[in-house]
C-alpha positions as CSV (number, residue, x, y, z in Angstrom):
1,X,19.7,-22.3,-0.5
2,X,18.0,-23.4,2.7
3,X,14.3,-23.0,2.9
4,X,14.6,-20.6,5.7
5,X,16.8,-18.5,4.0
6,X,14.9,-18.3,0.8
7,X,11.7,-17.4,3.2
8,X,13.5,-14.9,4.8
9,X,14.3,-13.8,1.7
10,X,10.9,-13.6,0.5
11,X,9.4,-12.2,3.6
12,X,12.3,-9.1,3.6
13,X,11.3,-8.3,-0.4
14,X,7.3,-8.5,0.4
15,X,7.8,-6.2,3.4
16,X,10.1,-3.8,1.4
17,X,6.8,-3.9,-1.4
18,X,4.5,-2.6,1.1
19,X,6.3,0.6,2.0
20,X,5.0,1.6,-2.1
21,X,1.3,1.2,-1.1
22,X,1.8,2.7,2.3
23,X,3.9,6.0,0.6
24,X,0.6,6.2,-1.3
25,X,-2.2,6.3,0.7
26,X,-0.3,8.7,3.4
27,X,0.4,10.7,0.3
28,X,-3.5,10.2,-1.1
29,X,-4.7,10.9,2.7
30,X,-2.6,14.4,2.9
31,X,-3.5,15.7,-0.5
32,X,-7.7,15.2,0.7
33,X,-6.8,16.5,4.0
34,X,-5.0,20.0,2.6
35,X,-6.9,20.4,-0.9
36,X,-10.5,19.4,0.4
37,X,-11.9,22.3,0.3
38,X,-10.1,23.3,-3.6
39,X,-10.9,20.3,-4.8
40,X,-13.9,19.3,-6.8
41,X,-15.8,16.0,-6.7
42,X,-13.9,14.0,-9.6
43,X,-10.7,14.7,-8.0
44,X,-11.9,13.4,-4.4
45,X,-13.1,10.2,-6.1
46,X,-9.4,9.5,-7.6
47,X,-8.1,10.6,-4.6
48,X,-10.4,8.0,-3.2
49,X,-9.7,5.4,-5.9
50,X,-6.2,5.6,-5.7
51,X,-6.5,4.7,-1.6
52,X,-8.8,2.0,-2.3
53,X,-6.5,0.3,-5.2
54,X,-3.1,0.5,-2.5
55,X,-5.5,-0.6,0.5
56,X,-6.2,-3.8,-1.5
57,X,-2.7,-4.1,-2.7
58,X,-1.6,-3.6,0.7
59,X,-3.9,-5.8,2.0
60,X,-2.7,-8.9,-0.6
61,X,1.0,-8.3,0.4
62,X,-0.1,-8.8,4.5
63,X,-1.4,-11.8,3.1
64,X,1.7,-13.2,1.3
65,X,3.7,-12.1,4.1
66,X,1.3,-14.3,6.4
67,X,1.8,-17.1,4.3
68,X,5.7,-16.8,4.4
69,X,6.0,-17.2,8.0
């Protein structure tokens, strides 16, 4: 397989990865931005959490995707 077809390749899966990190934080984002106000302190934090964790797995597919092309 040529080397630009296996980076194309590679690029095409990484970019498909990010949508599950994306799905997440919009998701996260909503759920603080209707249940604020119901929702106690330990649930905002894993709200929270759970942004931070995709963020930086987000961030790290960017990365690889940068490196692909």
């Amino acid at each position: 397989m040529p080397i630009l077809t296996r980076k194309r390749d590679a690029a095409s899966t990484t970019a498909r990865e990010m949508k599950r990190p994306a799905a997440a934080i919009v998701g996260m984002a909503a759920t603080l931005t209707a249940e604020w106000d119901t929702m106690d302190d330990d649930d905002r934090r894993a709200c929270l959490a759970t942004i931070d964790r995709q963020v930086v797995r987000l961030a790290a597919l960017v990365a690889e995707l940068e490196r692909l092309t």
